[in-house]
N, C-alpha and C positions, 0 to 999 in steps of 0.2 A: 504493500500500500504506500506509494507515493515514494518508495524507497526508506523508508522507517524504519528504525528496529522494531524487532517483535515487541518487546515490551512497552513500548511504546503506543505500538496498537494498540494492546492489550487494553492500555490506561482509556484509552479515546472509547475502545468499544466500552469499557465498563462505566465511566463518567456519562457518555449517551444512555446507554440503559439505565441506569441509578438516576437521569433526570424525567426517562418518561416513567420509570416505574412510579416516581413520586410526584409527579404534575398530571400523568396522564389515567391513572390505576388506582385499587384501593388500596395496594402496597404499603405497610409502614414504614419508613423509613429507615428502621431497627432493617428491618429484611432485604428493604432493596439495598442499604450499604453490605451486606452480608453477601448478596447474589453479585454484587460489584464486584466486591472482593474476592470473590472464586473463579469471575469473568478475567477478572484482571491478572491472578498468578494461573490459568488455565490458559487460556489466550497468551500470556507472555512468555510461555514456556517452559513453569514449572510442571511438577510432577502434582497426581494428587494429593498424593501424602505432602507435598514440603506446600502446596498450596494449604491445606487444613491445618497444617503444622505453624505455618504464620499466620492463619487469622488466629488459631488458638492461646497464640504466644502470644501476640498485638493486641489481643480483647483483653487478659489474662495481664498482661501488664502496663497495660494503661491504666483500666481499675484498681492493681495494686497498690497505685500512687497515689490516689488522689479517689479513689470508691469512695471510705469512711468519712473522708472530706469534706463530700458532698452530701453526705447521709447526716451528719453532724449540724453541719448548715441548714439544711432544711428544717429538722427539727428546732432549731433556735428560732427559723422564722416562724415557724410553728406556733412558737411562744407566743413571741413578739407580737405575733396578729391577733391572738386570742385574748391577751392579757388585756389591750389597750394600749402597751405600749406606742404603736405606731402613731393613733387619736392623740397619745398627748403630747408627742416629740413635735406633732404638728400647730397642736394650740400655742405649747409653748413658744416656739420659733416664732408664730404669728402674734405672741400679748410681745414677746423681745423687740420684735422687729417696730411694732405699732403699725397703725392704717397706713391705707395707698402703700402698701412692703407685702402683702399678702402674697402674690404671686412669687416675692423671691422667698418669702418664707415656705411657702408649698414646694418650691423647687427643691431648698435647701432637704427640706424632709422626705422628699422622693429621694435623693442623692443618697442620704443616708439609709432609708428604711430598706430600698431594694436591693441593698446590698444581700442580704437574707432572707429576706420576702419574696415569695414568685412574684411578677411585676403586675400582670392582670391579677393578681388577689388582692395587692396592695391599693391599684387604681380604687377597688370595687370599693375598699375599706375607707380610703382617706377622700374617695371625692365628694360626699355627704361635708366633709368640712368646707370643702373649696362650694359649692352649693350655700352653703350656707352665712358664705360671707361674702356671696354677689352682690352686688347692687348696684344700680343705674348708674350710667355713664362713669362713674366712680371704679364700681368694682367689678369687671365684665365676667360671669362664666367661665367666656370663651377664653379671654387671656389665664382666670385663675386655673380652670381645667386644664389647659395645653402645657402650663409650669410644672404643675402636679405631675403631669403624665411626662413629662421631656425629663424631668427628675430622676422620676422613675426610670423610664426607659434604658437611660445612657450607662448608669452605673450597676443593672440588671446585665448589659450586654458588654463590662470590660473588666466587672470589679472582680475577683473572689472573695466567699463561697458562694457566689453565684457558679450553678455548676455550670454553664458554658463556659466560659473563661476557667476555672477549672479543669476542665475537661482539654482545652486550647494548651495551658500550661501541660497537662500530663504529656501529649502529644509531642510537644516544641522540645520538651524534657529541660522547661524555664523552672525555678526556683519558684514557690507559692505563694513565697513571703515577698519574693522580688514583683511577682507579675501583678501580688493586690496593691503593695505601694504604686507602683508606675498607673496601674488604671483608677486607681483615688484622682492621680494629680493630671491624668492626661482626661478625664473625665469632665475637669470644672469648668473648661472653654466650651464645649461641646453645651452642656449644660446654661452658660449665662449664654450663648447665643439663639439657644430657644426662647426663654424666658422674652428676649430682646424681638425674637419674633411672634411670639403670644403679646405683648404691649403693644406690637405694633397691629395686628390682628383687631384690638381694642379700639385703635383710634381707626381701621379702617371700615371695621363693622360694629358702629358704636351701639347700634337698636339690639344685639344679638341676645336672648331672653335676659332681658333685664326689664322692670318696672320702675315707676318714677318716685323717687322720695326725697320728703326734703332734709337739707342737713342735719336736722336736730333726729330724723325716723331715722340718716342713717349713722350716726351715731348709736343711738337706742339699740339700732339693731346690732353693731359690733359690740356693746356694750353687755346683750342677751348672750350673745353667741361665747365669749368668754366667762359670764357668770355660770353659764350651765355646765360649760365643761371643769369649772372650779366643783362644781356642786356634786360632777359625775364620778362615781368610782375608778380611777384611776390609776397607775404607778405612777409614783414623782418621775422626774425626767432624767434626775440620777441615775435611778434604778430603769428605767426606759434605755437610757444609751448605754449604759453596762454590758451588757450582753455583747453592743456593737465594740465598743473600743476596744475591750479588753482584751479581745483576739488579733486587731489590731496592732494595740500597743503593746503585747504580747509578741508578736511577729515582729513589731519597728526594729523593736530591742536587739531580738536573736540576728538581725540584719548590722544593724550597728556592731556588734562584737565579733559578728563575722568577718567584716570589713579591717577590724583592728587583728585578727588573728592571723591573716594575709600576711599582712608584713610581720608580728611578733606569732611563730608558730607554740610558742612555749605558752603563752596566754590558753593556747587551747585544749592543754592537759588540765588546767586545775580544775578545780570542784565547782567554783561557782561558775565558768564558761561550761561545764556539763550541765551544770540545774539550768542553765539562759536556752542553752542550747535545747532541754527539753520539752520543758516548758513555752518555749516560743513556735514548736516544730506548731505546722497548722493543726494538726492531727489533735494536737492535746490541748493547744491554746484552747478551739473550740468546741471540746470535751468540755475542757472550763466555764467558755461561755457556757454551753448547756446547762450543766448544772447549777450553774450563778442565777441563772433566768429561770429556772427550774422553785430556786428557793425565795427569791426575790420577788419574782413575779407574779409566782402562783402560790404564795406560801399558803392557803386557805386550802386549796386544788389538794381533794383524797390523790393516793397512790392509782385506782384503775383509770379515774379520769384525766390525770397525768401522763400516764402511758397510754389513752387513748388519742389525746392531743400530738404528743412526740410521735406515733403511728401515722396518724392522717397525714404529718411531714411527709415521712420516707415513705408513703405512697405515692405522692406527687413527684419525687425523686427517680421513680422505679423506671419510667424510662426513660430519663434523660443519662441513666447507671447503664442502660445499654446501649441507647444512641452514641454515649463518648466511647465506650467499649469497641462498638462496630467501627468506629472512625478510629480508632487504632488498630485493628484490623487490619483495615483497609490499607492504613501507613505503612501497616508491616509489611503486607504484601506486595506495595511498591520498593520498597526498600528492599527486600528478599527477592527479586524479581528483576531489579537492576535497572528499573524504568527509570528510577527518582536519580539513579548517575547521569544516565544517558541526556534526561530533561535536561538535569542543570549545565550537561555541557552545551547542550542546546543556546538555553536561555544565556549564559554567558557571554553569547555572540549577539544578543540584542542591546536593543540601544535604550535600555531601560534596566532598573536597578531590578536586583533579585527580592527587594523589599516589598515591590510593588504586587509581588504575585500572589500571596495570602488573601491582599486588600483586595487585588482585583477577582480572584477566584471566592471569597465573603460574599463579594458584591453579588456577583451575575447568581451565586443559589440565591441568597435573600430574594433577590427580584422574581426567581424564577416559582421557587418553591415556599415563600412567605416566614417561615422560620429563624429565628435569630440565630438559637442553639446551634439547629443542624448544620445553617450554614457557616458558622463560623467551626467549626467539626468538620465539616465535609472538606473546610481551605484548609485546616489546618492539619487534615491526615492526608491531603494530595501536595501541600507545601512541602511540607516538614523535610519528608526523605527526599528531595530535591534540593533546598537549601543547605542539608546538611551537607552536601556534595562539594557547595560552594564556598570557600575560605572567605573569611571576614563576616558574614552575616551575623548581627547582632538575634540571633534568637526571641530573646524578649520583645524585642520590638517588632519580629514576625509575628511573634505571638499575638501584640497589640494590635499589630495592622490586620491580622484577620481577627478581630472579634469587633474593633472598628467599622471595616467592612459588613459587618452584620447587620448593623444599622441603619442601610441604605431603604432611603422609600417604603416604608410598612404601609403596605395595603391590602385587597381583599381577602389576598391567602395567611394574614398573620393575624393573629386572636384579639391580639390587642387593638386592633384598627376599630374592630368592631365593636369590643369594650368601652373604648374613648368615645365613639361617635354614638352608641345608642345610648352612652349614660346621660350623656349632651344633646339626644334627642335629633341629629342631624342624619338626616334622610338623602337628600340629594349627595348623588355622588362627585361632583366639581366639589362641593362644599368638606365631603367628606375628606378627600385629597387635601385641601387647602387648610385644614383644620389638623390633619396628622401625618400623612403622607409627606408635606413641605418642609414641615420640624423636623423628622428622622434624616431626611435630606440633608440640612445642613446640618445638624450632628453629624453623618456621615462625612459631610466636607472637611467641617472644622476637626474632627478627630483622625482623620486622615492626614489632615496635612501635616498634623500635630505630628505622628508619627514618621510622617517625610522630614518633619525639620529636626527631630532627634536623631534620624538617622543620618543626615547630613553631618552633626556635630558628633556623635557616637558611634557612627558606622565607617566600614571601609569603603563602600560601594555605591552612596548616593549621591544624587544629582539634584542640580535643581531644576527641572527641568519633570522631574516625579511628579513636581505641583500641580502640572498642567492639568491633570485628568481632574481629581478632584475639584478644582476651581474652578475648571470649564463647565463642570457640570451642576457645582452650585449656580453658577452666572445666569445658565441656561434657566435653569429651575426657576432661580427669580425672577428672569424675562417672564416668563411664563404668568406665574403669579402675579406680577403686574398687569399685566394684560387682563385679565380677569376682571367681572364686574365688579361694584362699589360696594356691592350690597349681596348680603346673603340674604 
C-alpha cells in the first residue's frame, strides 16, 4: 500500500476501523480499541500469540500505574458531591468575591471541584447556584452558566485524578505528581479566557432569561441567596477543600524533595525523604484524602451508607478503568509491532514538531467521536510509542498536548453539551454551538498554545511556527461567531 511498511498499514487499517466502529456502530469503545489493537499487531505482522501477548501486557500495565488512582479519586468525589462540599466551596468563593464577581467565583469552583468530581455530575450539582444568582442585565444565566461549566470542563480534561489525564500520564509513562502540577497551572489561561467569553456573551445577548429588578430586589435577592446557604447544613470550607489540597500539597512536597535529591543523592537515603516520598506517592496521598473526607465530611454517615457512597464512585470509574486499559493496549501493540519506530522516522522529516501530534490526533477523535476521555487515550496510546522513538521530546508536555487536544468543540456527540444546554433551556442548535461548542474552542486554542510555548522554552524540537494551527482556528471560530445574529 503506497509503499509503506507493514506496520504501518496495520496502524491506518486499525485507526479507520476503531473510528467507524465508534461513530458508525453500537461498538463500545472499550471493544472497538480492543479489535484495533489485534487489527493493528495482526495486520503488522505479529504472531497471534505476541499480538495477545501485548494487549495483555499494555492493558495489565497501564492499570498497574495508575488503576487505584483513579478508583481512589472517584471515591473522594464521591464524597465531595454528596456531603455538600462542592455547594459550599461555591457560596463561599461567591460571599469572598462579592456581587458583579459571580461568574469568576463559579469558575474558580469548577476549576477546583472537577478536579475529582465527574464534570456532568458537578454541572448538574452546582448550577442551581449559578440559577440562583441570575439576575437582569446585572447577573446573566448565560454568562454565570458558561463560567460554571468552562471551570468545570478544562480542569476535568488536564488535571489528575481526573482519570483521563491519569490515564494520558500512565501511557506517556509522565510522573502523576509532575503531570497534576503542570495541568493546575497550564489550566488557568484556558479557564479566564472562557469566563472573558461568557461576559462577553452577557453584553451580546443581554435579554437571555433574565427578569427585571430593581436594585434594592437585587440586592435582596443576593442577600437571600447567601442567608440560606449560611442557614443550610453544610461542611465549613476548611473541611470542603481538605480532601482537595491535601493530595495536592501532599504531591507538591514529594516533587520538591525530588528535585533536591537530583543533585544531593544522599538526601534520598534518610528517613524523613522515605516518609515524603510515601506519603506524597499519588496512591497514598489520596488514600489520605479519602479517609480525611470520609471523617470530616460525613462524620454522622453509619459504616453501610459510607460504603454505599465510596461504591457509587468506583462504579462510575469502571469504564473509564478499561477504556485507559484498552488505550495501553493499543500502545503496546504499536510499540511491539514496530509501527511507532517507523512513524517517528516518518514524522521526523516533517516540517512540524513531534509535539504537535498528540494535540492534533486529541483533536480530530474529540470532533469525530465526542469524548474527552477517549480521545485524549486514543492520542495518547497512538503518540506515545512514536515519540518515544524521537530524542528530545518532552513527554509531559505530550502528555499535556493530548489531553488539551481533548477539549476541542464539544458538541452533539459529548454529554456534557447537552447537560449545559438543557439545564439552560437552549433548544436551537446555532445557539447551542454559541453557548458551549465556542468556549471549549478557545480553551482548546489557548491551552494548546500554552503547551507550544512551553515546549519552545523546555523542549528540543519546537517551533514557532506550531502556533499557527491553533490560532488559525481560534480566529476562524471567532469570525464565525461574529457573524452570527445579535440576538438569541
Amino acid at each position: 500500500m503506497f509503499g509503506l511498511p507493514i506496520p504501518i498499514i496495520g496502524l491506518i487499517i486499525a485507526v479507520f476501523v476503531l473510528v467507524i466502529l465508534v461513530l458508525r456502530t453500537r461498538v463500545h469503545a472499550f471493544i472497538a480499541m480492543l479489535i484495533a489493537s489485534a487489527i493493528a499487531g495482526l495486520v503488522g505482522g505479529m504472531s497471534v500469540n505476541q499480538t495477545l501477548g501485548a494487549i495483555s501486557t499494555g492493558f495489565g500495565g497501564t492499570l498497574g500505574g495508575i488503576g487505584i488512582v483513579i478508583g481512589l479519586g472517584v471515591m473522594m468525589g464521591s464524597i465531595l458531591e454528596v456531603s455538600g462540599a462542592a455547594e459550599k466551596m461555591a457560596y463561599s468563593f461567591i460571599k469572598f468575591l462579592g456581587k458583579k464577581k459571580e461568574e469568576w467565583a463559579l469558575a474558580i469552583t469548577g476549576y477546583i471541584v472537577s478536579i475529582p468530581i465527574f464534570v456532568d455530575s458537578a454541572f448538574v450539582i452546582l448550577y442551581p447556584v449559578a440559577k440562583a444568582l441570575a439576575k437582569n442585565g446585572k447577573r446573566s444565566l448565560l454568562t454565570l452558566g458558561v463560567a460554571l461549566a468552562g471551570g468545570l470542563v478544562v480542569t476535568h480534561h488536564t488535571v489528575p485524578p481526573t482519570p483521563g489525564p491519569l490515564g494520558v500520564a500512565g501511557i506517556f509513562g509522565v510522573d502523576i505528581g509532575t503531570m497534576l502540577l503542570a495541568g493546575v497551572v497550564l489550566a488557568i489561561l484556558p479557564v479566564v479566557g472562557i469566563v472573558f467569553y461568557a461576559k462577553w456573551l452577557d453584553k451580546k445577548y443581554p435579554t437571555f432569561n433574565q427578569e427585571v429588578f430593581t436594585q434594592e430586589e437585587l440586592k435582596q435577592k443576593y442577600d437571600d441567596y447567601i442567608a440560606s446557604r449560611e442557614q443550610k447544613q453544610l461542611p465549613s470550607l476548611t473541611l470542603s477543600l481538605m480532601p482537595i489540597v491535601l493530595p495536592i500539597g501532599l504531591i507538591f512536597i514529594k516533587a520538591m524533595f525530588d528535585l533536591v535529591v537530583k543533585s544531593n543523592a544522599e538526601l534520598g537515603e534518610t528517613a524523613i525523604y522515605q516518609c515524603i516520598a510515601f506519603i506524597g506517592h499519588p496512591m497514598i496521598a489520596l488514600a489520605i484524602s479519602v479517609l480525611v473526607s470520609v471523617y470530616t465530611l460525613l462524620p454522622k454517615t453509619d459504616k453501610e451508607t459510607t460504603a454505599v457512597y465510596l461504591e457509587e464512585g468506583v462504579k462510575t470509574a469502571g469504564i473509564i478503568l478499561l477504556v485507559t486499559g484498552a488505550g495501553g493496549a493499543l500502545g503496546a501493540v504499536l510499540r511491539d509491532s514496530g509501527a511507532g519506530k517507523q512513524l517517528a522516522e516518518q514524522i521526523a522529516t516533517l516540517p512540524i514538531s513531534p509535539i504537535l501530534i498528540p494535540f492534533i490526533v486529541s483533536t480530530l477523535v474529540r470532533f469525530i467521536q465526542g469524548s474527552g476521555t477517549v480521545a485524549m487515550i486514543t492520542a495518547a496510546s497512538i503518540s506515545a510509542p512514536i515519540l518515544a522513538q524521537i530524542p528530545g521530546v518532552n513527554m509531559l508536555l505530550a502528555a499535556q498536548a493530548a489531553t488539551m487536544g481533548s477539549l476541542f468543540f464539544g458538541y452533539f456527540n459529548d454529554s456534557l453539551f447537552w447537560v449545559v444546554n438543557r439545564m439552560m433551556d437552549i433548544s436551537d442548535v446555532k445557539k447551542q454551538m454559541i453557548v458551549w461548542s465556542i468556549p471549549t474552542t478557545i480553551a482548546w486554542a489557548i491551552g494548546g498554545s500554552l503547551v507550544i510555548i512551553a515546549n519552545l522554552i523546555w523542549g528540543n524540537d519546537g517551533s514557532v511556527f506550531d502556533l499557527i494551527f491553533p490560532i488559525a482556528v481560534l480566529l476562524a471560530i471567532l469570525f464565525y461567531v461574529n457573524r452570527q445574529n445579535k440576538t438569541l
